[in-house]
C-alpha positions in Angstrom: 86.3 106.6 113.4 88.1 103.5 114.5 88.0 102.9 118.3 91.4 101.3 118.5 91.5 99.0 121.9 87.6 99.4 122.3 86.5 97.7 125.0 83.3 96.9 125.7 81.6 100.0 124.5 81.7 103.0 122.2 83.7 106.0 122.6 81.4 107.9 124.9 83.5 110.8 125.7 83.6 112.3 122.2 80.2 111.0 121.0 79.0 114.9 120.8 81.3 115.2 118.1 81.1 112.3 116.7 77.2 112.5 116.4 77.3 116.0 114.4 79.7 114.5 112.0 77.5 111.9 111.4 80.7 109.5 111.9 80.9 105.9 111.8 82.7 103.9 115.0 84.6 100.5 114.2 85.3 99.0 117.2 88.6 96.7 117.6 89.8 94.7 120.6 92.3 91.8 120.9 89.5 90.5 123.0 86.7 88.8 121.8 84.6 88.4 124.6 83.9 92.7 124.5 82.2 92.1 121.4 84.2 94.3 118.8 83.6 94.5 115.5 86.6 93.2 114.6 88.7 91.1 116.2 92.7 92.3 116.4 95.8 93.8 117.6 96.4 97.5 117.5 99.8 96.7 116.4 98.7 94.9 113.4 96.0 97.0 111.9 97.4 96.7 108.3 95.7 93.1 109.1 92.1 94.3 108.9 92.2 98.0 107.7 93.7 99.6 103.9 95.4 102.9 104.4 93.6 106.3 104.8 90.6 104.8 105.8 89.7 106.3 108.5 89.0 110.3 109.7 90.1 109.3 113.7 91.3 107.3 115.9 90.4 107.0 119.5 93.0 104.9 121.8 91.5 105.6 125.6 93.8 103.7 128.0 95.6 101.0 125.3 98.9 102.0 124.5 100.1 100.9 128.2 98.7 97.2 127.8 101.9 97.3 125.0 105.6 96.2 125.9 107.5 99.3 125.6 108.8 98.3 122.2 105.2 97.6 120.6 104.3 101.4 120.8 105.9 103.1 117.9 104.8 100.3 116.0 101.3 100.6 117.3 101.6 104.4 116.7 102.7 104.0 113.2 99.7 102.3 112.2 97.7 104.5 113.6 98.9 107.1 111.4 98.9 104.8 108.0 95.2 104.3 109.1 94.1 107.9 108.9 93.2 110.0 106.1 95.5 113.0 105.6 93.5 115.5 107.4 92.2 113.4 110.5 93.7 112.9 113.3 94.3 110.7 116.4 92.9 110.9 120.5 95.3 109.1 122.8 94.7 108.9 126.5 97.0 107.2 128.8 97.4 107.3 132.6 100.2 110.2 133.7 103.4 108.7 135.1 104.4 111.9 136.2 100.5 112.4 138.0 100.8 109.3 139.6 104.8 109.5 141.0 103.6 113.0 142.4 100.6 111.2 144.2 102.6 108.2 146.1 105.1 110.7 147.2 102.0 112.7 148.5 99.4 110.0 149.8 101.7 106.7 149.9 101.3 104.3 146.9 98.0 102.4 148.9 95.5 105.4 148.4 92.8 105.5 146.2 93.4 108.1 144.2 89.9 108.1 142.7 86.7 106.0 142.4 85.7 104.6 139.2 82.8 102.4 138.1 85.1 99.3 138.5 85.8 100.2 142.0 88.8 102.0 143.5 91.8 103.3 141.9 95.5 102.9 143.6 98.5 104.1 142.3 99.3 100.6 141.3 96.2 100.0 139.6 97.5 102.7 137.0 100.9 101.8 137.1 100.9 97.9 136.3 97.1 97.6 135.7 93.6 97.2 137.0 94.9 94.7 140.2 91.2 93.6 140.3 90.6 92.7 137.0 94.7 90.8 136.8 93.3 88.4 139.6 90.4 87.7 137.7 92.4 86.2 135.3 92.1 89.4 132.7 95.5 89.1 132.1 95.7 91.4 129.2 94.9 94.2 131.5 98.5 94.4 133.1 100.4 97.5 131.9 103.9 96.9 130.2 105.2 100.2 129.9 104.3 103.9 130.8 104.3 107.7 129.3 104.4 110.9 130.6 103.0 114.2 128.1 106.9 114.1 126.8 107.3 110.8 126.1 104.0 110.6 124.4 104.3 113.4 122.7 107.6 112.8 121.4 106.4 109.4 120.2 103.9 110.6 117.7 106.4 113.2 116.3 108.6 110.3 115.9 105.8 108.2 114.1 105.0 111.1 111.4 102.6 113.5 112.7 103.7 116.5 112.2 101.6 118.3 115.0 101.2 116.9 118.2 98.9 118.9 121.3 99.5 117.3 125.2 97.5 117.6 128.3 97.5 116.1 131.6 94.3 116.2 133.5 93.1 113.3 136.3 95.9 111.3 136.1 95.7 111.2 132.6 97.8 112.3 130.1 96.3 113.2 126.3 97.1 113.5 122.8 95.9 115.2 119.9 98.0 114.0 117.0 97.2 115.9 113.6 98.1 115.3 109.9 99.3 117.1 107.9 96.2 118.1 105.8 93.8 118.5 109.1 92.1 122.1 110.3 93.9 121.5 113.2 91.9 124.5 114.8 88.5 123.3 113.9 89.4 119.6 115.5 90.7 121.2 118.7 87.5 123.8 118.9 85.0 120.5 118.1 86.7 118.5 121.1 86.9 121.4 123.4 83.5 121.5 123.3 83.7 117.7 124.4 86.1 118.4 127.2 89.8 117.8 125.8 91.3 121.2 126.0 95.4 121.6 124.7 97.9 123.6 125.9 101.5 122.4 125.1 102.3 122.0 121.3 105.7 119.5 120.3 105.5 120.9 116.8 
């Protein structure tokens, strides 16, 4: 499985099914200092990866750190990447989740604790405001998605089936190719927590 923006740790929230399939985690990050195992952009994977190497992707909270014209690109590697029956695990925050909770609570709430502290609206609009003063620059967010939009990207980038939720602020996506048991993926990661409700296609 290729953790694709990793961080500086594994992919935690679906290690239950990554454990019983005995998978391996490659770690990438366009930061060194995290510690990947390899060093790189998510828009450039062709750089360190063949094609159909890989059974997943997981992408928690990356696509937004792109410019809004970086993500189809980003997205289309991500597809050349996988095997023809894996798939793809995209979160990103909820646009729609976060508009609904300024108009609600006024854009200087925290919306929800986390272990870097706080969450505001506009730490999950234009980026962790803590870690930006710190001089994590990379952590500002240059564009957004809501389920539609995200959704609508993936069809665009060749996955033929695409699965949306949006839970938490969050909004997730289950991108599937073409030669996947789509039902057997979404049954393994229900059991992990990510259940899907609205199909593109």
């Amino acid at each position: 499985m290729l953790n694709a923006g990793s961080g500086p740790g594994p992919a935690r929230r679906i290690a239950r099914m990554t454990a019983k399939a005995d998978w391996e985690e490659v770690r990438l990050d366009i930061d060194p200092g995290v510690r990947p195992d390899v060093v790189g952009s998510i828009t450039r994977l062709d750089a360190s990866f063949g094609p159909q190497g890989f059974d997943a992707v997981w992408s928690s909270h990356v696509l937004e750190h792109l410019y809004a014209h970086e993500v189809y690109p980003a997205l289309r590697q991500f597809h050349r990447v996988l095997k023809s029956d894996g798939f793809a695990l995209i979160m990103s925050p909820d646009l729609e989740a976060v508009a609904q909770f300024i108009v609600e609570h006024g854009i200087a709430a925290v919306a929800y604790e986390s272990p870097v502290g706080p969450i505001r609206p506009l730490d999950m609009l234009y980026g962790h405001t803590r870690s930006i003063e710190e001089g994590q620059h990379y952590m500002a967010h240059r564009t957004g998605f809501t389920p539609e939009r995200l959704g609508n990207l993936l069809l665009s980038a060749g996955f033929p089936t695409v699965s949306v939720r949006s839970q938490d602020f969050e909004v997730c996506a289950l991108a599937i190719m073409p030669e996947a048991d789509g039902v057997a993926i979404q049954k393994e990661l229900a059991a992990c927590g990510f259940d899907f409700h609205e199909q593109f296609a």
